[in-house]
C-alpha positions, 0 to 999 in steps of 0.5 A, spaced: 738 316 291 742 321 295 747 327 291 753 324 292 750 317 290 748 320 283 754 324 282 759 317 283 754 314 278 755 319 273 762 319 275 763 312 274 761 313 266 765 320 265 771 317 267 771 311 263 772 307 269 772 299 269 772 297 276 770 298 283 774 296 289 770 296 295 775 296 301 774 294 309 779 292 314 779 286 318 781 287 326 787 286 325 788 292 322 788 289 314 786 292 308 781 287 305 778 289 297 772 286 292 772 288 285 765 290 283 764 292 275 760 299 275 753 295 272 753 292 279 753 298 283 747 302 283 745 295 286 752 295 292 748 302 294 741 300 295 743 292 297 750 292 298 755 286 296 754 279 300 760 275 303 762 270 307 764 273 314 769 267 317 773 268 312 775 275 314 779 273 321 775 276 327 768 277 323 764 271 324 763 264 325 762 259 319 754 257 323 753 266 322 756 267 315 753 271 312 756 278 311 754 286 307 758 291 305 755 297 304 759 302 299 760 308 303 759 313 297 763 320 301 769 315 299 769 315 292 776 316 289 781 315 283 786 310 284 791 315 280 797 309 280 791 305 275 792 310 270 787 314 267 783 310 261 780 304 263 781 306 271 780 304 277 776 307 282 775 305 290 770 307 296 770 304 303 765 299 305 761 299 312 758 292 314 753 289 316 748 283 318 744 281 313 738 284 317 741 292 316 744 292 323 751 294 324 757 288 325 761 289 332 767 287 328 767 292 323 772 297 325 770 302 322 762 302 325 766 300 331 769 308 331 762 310 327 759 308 334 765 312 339 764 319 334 756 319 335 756 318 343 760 324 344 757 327 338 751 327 343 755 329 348 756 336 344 763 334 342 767 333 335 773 330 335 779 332 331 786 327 328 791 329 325 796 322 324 804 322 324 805 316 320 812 313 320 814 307 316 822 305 312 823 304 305 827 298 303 832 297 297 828 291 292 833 287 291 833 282 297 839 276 299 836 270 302 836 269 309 840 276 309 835 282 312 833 288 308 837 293 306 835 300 308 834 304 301 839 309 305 843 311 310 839 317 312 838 320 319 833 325 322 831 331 318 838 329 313 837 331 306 841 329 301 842 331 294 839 327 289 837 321 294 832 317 292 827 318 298 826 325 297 823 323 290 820 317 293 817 322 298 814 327 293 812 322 288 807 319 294 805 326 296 803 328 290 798 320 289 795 322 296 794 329 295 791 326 287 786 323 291 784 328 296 788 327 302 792 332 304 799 333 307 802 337 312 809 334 313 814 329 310 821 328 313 827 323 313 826 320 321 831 317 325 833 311 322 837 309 314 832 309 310 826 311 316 820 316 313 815 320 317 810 323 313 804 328 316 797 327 314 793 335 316 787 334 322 781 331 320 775 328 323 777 321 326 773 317 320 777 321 315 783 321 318 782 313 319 779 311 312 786 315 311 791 311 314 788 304 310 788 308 303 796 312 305 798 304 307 797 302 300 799 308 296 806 308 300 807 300 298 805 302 291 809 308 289 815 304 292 814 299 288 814 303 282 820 306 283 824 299 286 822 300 293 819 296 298 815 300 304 815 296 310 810 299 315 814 293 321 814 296 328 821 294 329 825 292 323 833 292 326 835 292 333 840 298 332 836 302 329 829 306 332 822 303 331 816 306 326 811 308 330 804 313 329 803 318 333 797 321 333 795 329 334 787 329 338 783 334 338 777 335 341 772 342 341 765 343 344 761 347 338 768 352 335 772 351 342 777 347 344 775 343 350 782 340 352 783 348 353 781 352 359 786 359 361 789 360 367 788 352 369 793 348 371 798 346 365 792 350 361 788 343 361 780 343 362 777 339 367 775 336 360 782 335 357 784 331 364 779 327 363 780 324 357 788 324 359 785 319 364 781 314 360 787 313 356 791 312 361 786 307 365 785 303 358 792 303 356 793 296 356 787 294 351 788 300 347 795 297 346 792 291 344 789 293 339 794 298 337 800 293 337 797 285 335 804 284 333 810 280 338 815 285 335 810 291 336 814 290 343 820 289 341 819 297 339 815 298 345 821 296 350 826 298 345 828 305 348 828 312 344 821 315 345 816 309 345 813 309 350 814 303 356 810 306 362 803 308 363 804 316 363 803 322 361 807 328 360 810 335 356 816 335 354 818 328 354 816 323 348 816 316 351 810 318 355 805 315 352 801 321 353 804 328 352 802 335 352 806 338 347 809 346 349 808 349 342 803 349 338 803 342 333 
């Protein structure tokens, strides 16, 4: 047994926890959870936790059911919203085929499997996710749309608004659970959010997105609100996007930067401009699954509608920024 598998097992019983969810995300992009109590988990590191793969969508089919997920214990955390006594704790799951091999539907080795063929290559890979999404008032008419929870726009900030509370009560959950935070904002749109999470590795930042989602839907609860992370909610009003900062370094040198070269891009850095714009389109169709992901895509302002890349302008879908993020 590892030391960080012995020090979430002696976690588990100093803090007085009472269940351990064990989350994995489907292809679609879904938060999925299983509760455990802490007397099976010594037994979830060694076996891990058995279930049936068809029914999480995209997984398996009914005839190859059999499923495990592995708890990987470098993510145990608090769920601080769960209170202190009798808490509730979380660790993200890897899955595999009864046999121990990885599953190629598990999102997460999906990304694992990306991560070591560059590590091989010599290079590690650096992300740093610009998350947008819009708070909604609770009270909801019916057949009526939402109502945004203000009347905000980019960069506003209002006395005593509700948002700017919201805003650092959420920061203060995610920090709680040792994600940390660079940037928060109102954006564009009535009730519209950005908040920054700082640079990770690529898995970090991913297991990240999935436990941010969640934590903005449960603070907005908690204070009245519902938080929507739809790409296009309103027609008049900007889409909420996730614009992604990636790094990418050999050893301690950043390997997209060479000096004196054309727009300061290594052969390196064109490279991997290149691909993305050759596999832009089924990158997009994992990036955006949704019919009104294409309303946000086709809509206008800086969503991007070509294959291309730039400096300056943000409709690229690729841009090199001229300061430094």
């Amino acid at each position: 047994m590892d030391k960080q598998t012995e020090y979430v097992l002696r976690a588990i019983e100093e803090r007085d926890i009472r269940f351990v969810r064990l989350w994995f995300t489907d292809v679609l992009g879904f938060l999925k959870s299983v509760a455990i109590a802490p007397a099976e988990l010594e037994n979830a590191f060694s076996e891990g936790i058995g279930f049936d793969g068809s029914a999480i969508e995209g997984f398996t089919r009914v005839t190859e059911s059999d499923m495990v997920a592995m708890p990987d214990p470098a993510t145990f955390q608090m769920l601080p919203w769960r209170g202190a006594q009798q808490g509730v704790a979380r660790m993200f799951c890897d899955i595999k085929l009864p046999d121990g091999s990885p599953s190629y539907a598990d999102t997460r080795q999906v990304l694992k499997r990306a991560l070591d063929k560059a590590g091989k290559m010599g290079f590690t890979f650096y992300t740093h996710p610009e998350i947008e999404f819009f708070l909604f008032k609770g009270e909801r008419e019916e057949g009526k749309p939402p109502t945004p929870s203000d009347n905000a726009g980019f960069f506003d900030h209002t006395p005593q608004g509700a948002d700017n509370d919201f805003r650092r009560a959420a920061i203060t959950t995610l920090e709680q659970m040792g994600i940390s935070v660079e940037f928060s904002h109102h954006e564009g749109a009535p009730g519209q959010q950005e908040i920054d999470l700082r640079y990770a590795d690529a898995l970090t930042t991913a297991d990240n997105i999935m436990t941010f989602r969640l934590v903005m839907k449960e603070v907005a609860l908690q204070q009245g609100l519902y938080a929507s992370f739809m790409p296009k909610p309103f027609r008049e009003y900007p889409g909420s996007g996730m614009h992604t900062h990636m790094s990418l370094f050999e050893g301690d040198s950043n390997a997209f930067y060479e000096a004196g070269a054309r727009y300061q891009l290594s052969k390196v850095g064109r490279s991997f401009i290149a691909g993305i714009l050759t596999h832009a389109p089924e990158i997009t169709a994992v990036t955006n699954q949704w019919v009104n992901s294409y309303k946000r895509l086709f809509g206008g302002g800086e969503a991007p509608s070509h294959v291309c890349w730039g400096h300056n302008n943000r409709s690229a879908l690729v841009r090199v920024p001229m300061y430094k993020p």
